[in-house]
VOTIMI-866784 format. One record per residue (C-alpha): x, y, z. Coordinates in steps of 0.001 Angstrom, whole numbers, padded with zeros to 6 digits. Example, Ala and Ser with C-alpha at 12.3 -4.5 7.8 and 13.67 -1.06 7.14 Angstrom:
2
<<012300, -004500, 007800>>
<<013670, -001060, 007140>>
//
This chain:
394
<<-086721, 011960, 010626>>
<<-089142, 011009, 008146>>
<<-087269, 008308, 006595>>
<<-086605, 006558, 009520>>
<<-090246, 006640, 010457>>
<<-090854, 005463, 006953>>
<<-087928, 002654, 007099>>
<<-089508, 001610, 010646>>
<<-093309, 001232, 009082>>
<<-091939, -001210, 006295>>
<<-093949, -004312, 005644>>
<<-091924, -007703, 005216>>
<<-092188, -008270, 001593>>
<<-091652, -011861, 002322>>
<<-094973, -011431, 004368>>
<<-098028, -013408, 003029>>
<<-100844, -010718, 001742>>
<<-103533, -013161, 002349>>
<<-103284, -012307, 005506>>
<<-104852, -008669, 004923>>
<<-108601, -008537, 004769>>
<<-109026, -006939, 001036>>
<<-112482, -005328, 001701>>
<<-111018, -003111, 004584>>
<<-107231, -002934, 005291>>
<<-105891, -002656, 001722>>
<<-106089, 000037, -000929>>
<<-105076, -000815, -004394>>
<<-103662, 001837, -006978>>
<<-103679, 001389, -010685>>
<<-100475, 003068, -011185>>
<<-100216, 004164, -014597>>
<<-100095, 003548, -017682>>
<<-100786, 007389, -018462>>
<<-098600, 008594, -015577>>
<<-095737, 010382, -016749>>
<<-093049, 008586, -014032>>
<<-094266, 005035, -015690>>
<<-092268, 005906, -018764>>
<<-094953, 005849, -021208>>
<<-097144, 003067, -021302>>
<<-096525, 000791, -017791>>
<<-098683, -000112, -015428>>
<<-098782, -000876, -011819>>
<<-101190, -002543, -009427>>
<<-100215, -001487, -006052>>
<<-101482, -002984, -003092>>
<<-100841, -000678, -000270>>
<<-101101, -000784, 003702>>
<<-100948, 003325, 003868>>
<<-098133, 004497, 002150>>
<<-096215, 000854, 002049>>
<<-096259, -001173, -001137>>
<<-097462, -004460, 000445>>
<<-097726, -006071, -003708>>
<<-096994, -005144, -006836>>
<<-098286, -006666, -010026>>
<<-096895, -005310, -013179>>
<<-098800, -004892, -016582>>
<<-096911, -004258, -020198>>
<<-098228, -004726, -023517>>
<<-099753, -001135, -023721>>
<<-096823, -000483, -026734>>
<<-097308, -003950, -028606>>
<<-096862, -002970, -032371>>
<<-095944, -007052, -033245>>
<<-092180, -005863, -033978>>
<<-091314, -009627, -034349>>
<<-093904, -010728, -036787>>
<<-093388, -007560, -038783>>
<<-089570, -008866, -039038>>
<<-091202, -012125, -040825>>
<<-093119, -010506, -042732>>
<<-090662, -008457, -044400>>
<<-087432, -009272, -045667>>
<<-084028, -009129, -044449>>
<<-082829, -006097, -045686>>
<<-085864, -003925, -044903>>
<<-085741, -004904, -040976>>
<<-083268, -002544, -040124>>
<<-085535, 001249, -039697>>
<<-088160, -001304, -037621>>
<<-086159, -002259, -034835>>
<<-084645, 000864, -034592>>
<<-088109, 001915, -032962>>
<<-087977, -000727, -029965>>
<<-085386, 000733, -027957>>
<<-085670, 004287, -029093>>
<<-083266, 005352, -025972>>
<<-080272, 003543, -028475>>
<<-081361, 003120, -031686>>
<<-077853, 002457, -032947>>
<<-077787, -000676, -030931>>
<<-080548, -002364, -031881>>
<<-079342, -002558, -035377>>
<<-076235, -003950, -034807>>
<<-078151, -006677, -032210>>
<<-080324, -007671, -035519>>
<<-077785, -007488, -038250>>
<<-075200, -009701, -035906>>
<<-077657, -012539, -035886>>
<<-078451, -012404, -040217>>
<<-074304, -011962, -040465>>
<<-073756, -015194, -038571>>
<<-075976, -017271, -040535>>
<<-075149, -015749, -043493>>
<<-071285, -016232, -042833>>
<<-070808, -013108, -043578>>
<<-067183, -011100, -042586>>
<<-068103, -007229, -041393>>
<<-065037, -005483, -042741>>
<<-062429, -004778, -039879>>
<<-063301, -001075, -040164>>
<<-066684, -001510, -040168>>
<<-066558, -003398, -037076>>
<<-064123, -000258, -035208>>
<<-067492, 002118, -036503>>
<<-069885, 000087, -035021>>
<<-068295, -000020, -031549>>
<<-067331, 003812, -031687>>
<<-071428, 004164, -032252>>
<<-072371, 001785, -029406>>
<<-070424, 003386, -027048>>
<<-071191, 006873, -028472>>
<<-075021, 005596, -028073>>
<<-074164, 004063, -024270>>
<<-073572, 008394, -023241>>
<<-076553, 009437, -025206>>
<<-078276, 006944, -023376>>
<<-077437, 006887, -020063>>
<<-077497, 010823, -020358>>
<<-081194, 010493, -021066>>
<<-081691, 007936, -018009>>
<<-080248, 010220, -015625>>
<<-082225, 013191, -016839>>
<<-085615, 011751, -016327>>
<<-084743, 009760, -013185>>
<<-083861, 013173, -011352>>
<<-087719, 013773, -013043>>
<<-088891, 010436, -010948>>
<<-087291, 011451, -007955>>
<<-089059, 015041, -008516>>
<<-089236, 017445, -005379>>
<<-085958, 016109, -003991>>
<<-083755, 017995, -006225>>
<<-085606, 021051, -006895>>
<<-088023, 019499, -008494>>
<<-085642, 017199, -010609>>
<<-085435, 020051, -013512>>
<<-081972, 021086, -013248>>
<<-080327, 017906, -013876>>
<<-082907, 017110, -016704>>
<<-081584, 019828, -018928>>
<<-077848, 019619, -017957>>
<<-077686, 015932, -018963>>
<<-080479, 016837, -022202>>
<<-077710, 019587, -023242>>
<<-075021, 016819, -023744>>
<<-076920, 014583, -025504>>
<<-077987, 016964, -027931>>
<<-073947, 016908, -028977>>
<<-074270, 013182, -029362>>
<<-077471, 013438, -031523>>
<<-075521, 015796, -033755>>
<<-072723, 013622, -034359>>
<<-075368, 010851, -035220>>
<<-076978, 013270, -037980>>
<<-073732, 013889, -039462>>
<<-073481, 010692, -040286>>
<<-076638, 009439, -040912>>
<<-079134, 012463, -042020>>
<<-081309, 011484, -039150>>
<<-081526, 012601, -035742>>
<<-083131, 009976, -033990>>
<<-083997, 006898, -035980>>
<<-080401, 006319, -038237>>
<<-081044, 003445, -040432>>
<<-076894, 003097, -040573>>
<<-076208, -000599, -039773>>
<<-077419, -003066, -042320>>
<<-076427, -006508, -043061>>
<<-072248, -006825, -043936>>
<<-071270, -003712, -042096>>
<<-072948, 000175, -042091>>
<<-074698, 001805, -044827>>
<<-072677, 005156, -044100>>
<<-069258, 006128, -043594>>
<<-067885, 009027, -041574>>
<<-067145, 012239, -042712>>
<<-064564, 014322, -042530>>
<<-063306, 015807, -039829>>
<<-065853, 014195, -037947>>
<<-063532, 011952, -035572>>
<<-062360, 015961, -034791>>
<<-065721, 016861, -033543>>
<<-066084, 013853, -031508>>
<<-063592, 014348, -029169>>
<<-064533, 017712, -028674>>
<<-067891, 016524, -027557>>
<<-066291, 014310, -025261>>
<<-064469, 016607, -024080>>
<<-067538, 018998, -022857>>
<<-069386, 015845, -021370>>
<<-066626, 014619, -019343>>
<<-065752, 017519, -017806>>
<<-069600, 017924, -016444>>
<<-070037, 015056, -015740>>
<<-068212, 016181, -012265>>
<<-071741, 018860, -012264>>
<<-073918, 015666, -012435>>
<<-072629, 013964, -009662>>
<<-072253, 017055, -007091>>
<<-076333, 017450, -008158>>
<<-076612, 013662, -007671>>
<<-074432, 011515, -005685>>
<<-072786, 014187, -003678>>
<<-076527, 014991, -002429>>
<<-077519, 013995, 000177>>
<<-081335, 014203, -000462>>
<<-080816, 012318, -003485>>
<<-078801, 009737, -001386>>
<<-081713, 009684, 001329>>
<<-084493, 008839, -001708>>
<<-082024, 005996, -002843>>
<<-079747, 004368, -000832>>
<<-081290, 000790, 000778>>
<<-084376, 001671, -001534>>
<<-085220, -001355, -004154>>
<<-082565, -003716, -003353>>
<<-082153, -006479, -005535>>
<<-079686, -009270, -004688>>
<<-077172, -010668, -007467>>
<<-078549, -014227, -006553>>
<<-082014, -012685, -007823>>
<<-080989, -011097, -010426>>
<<-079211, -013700, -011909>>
<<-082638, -016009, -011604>>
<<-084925, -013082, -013281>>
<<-082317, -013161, -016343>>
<<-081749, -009512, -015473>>
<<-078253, -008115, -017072>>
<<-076669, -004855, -017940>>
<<-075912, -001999, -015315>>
<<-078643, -003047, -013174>>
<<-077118, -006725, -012609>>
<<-073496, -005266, -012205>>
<<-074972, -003003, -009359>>
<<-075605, -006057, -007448>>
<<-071978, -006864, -007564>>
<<-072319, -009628, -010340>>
<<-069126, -008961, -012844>>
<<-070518, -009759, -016067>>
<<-069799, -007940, -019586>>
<<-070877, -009431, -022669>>
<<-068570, -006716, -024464>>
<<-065400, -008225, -022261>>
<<-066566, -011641, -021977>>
<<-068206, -012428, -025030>>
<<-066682, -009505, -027417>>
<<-068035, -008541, -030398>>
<<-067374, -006161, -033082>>
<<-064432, -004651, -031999>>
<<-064317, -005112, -028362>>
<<-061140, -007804, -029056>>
<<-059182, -005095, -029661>>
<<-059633, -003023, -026619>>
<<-059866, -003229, -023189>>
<<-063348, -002614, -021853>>
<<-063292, -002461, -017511>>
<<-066460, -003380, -016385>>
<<-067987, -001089, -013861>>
<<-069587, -002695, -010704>>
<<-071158, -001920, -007468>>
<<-071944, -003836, -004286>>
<<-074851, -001876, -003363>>
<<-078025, -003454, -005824>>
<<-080162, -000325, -004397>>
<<-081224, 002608, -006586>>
<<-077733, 004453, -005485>>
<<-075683, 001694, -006685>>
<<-077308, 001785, -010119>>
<<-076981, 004828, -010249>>
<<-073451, 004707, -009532>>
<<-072759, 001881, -011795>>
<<-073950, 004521, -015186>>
<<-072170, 007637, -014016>>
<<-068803, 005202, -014248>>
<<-070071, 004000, -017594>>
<<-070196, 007364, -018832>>
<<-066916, 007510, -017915>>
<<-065576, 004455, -019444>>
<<-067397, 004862, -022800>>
<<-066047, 008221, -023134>>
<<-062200, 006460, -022701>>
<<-062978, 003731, -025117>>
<<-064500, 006121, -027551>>
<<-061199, 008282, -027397>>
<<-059101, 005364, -027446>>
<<-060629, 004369, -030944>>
<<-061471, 007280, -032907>>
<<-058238, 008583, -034362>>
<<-056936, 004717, -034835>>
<<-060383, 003455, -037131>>
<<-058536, 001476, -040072>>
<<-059159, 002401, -043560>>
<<-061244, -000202, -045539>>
<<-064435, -000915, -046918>>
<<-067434, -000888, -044201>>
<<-069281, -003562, -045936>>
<<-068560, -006819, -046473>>
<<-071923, -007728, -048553>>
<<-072662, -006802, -052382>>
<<-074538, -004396, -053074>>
<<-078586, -005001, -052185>>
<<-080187, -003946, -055511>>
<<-083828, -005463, -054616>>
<<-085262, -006339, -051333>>
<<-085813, -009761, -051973>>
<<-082080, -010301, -052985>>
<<-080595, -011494, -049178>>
<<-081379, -015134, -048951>>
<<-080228, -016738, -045456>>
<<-079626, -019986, -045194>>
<<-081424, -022622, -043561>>
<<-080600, -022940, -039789>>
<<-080952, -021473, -036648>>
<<-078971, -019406, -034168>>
<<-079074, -016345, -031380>>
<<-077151, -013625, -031239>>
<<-076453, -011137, -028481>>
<<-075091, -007578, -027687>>
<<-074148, -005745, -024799>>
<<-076628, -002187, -025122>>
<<-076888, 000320, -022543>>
<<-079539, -001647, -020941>>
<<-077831, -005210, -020936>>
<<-077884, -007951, -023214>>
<<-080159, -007591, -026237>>
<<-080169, -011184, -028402>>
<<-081768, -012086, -031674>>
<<-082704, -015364, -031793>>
<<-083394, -016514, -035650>>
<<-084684, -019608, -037505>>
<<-083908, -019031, -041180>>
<<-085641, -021436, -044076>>
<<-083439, -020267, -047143>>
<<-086103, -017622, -048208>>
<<-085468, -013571, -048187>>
<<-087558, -013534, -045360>>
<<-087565, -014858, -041765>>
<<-089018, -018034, -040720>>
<<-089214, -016898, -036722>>
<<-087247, -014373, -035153>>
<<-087283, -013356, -030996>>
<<-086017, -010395, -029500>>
<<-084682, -011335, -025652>>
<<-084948, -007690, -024486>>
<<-083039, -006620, -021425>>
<<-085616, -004252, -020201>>
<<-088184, -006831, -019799>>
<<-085882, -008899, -017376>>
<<-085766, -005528, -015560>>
<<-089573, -004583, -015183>>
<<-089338, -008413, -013713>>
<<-087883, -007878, -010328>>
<<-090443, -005000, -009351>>
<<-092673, -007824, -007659>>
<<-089679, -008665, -005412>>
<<-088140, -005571, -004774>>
<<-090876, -003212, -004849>>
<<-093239, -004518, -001674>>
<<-091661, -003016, 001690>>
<<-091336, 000536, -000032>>
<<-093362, 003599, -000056>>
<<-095294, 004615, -002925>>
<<-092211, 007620, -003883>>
<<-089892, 004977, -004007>>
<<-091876, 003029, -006557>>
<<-091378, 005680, -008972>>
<<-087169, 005925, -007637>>
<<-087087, 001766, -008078>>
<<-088476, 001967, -011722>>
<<-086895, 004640, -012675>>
<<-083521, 003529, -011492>>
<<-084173, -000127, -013729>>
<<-084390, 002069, -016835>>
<<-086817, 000084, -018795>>
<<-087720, 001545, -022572>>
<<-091411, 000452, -022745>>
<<-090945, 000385, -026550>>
<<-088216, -002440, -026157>>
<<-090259, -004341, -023345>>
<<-093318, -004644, -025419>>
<<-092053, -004955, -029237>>
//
């Protein structure tokens, strides 16, 4: 009864807020950036009539650390450990976004088996990931599933198995350091491929506990469904891509239709949903989780035997000269297309480099899909976009 009340009480967001008298009708809320539902370091200015978000102006830049300019400043082969630090959700990812773009101007060949490790990891990193983004955004939604708890440290507990597998390889738990320019700096041990798919194993079958917590709710389906719709027309416009872009029933892959790495070599089937609300993101990941998990399985045992570098050995940091020229790069993460765009001028270092971050798209659409909502479903609508303020910010 008190949704539809709240549904009923819903401002047109297409209505003009000049028409509110700003001295005595509207109250504005500085939402954030310490608040623990604005993931970090975001900030909101809410204009509200009540409890309805009449505008919303988004603020980022609280996490600037110059990410780019550091990457000119240093030299090719000592980027890798500071981009792992943007999206910290999937470090793994962000290496291979940066590396791709130096390998193509370099015309450099990532050894075949290289290229099988690097999309085991991404997809390996995709679980982690969304793991962690369903865990906090039963958090956002808080009170509505027993205070959001439960889920958190079900979907932490799986992780952890993926962070492991990580350490095995690398030595490091969070920030690897694996991926550098030619192919990875580490191979895998042995009997690691073993371990995997028992971790798979264990995450697959809860996932099943997830969604009877989740989707089979129907609290959580009250605090999500028609909340923070965003059309595919709209989304296309804001540049937005990744699981929140294939929730608004747009069919677009960058690991299908634009492969890298490996992705020629097996069949990827894009997840989608018709919904664009909070559900249908949410809907869109659990699937994911689903699909990385068969892709992962599908590759492990068959990784060819090779070298997993194709570059010689880096014996100073200066020693990686690119080429003149120019290109950009892009990746499919767990948050949608990350691209490096590069200008080169034959030195070790770069001349300009850009990072097109998918989360920033994302934190784009809250001024067009927050406004109509309540001030709980601001914190379901960001949480649902999954931004990683490190990533929007650099």
């Amino acid at each position: 009864m008190l949704r539809t009340l709240q549904v009923e009480r819903r401002v047109d967001p297409h209505l003009s807020i000049d028409r509110y008298d700003p001295e005595a009708e509207l109250l504005l809320l500085h939402f954030g950036p310490q608040h623990p539902a604005t993931h970090g370091v975001f900030r909101m200015d809410l204009y509200l009539d009540g409890e309805i978000v009449v505008k919303c102006v988004p603020y980022v830049g609280y996490l600037h650390r110059a990410v780019e300019k550091l990457c000119e400043v240093l030299t090719y082969s000592q980027v890798t450990p500071i981009v792992d630090k943007n999206d910290y959700v999937s470090p793994m990812t962000n290496e291979q976004a940066i590396n791709l773009a130096f390998e193509k101007l370099l015309g450099l060949e990532v050894p075949r088996r290289a290229r099988w490790i690097r999309t085991v990891f991404a997809e390996m990193q995709r679980i982690a990931s969304h793991l962690l983004w369903l865990g906090t955004f039963a958090m956002d939604l808080g009170g509505a599933l027993g205070g959001g708890a439960t889920v958190f440290m079900h979907a932490f507990r799986e992780r952890e198995s993926i962070m492991d597998l990580f350490e095995e390889v690398s030595g490091s738990r969070f920030h690897y350091n694996t991926h550098t320019i030619g192919g990875n700096r580490h191979d895998i041990p042995a009997g690691w491929s073993g371990r995997v798919k028992q971790a798979l194993d264990v995450i697959e079958a809860r996932i099943g506990e997830y969604e009877a917590m989740t989707l089979e709710n129907r609290i959580f389906h009250e605090r999500t469904r028609g909340v923070g719709v965003l059309d595919g027309t709209l989304a296309l416009e804001l540049g937005i891509t990744g699981p929140n872009l294939r929730a608004s029933g747009v069919d677009h892959d960058l690991r299908r239709d634009a492969p890298f790495h490996a992705y020629d070599e097996i069949t990827v089937n894009v997840i989608t949903a018709e919904g664009g609300d909070c559900l249908a993101r949410t809907q869109v990941r659990m699937g994911e989780l689903r699909e990385s998990i068969r892709i992962v399985r599908a590759m492990i045992d068959s990784i060819p035997e090779g070298p997993i570098n194709g570059g010689k050995p880096i014996k100073l940091v200066n020693s990686i000269k690119i080429p003149a020229g120019q290109t950009y790069v892009a990746m499919e993460t767990p948050r949608g297309e990350l691209g490096t765009y590069l200008i080169a001028d034959g030195s070790p270092k770069a001349q300009r480099l850009k990072i097109r971050p998918p989360s920033l798209h994302a934190l784009s659409a809250m001024p067009y899909i927050l406004p109509g909502g309540t001030v709980s479903d601001a914190l379901a609508i960001l949480g649902s976009l999954d931004p990683i303020m490190g990533e929007v910010d650099r």
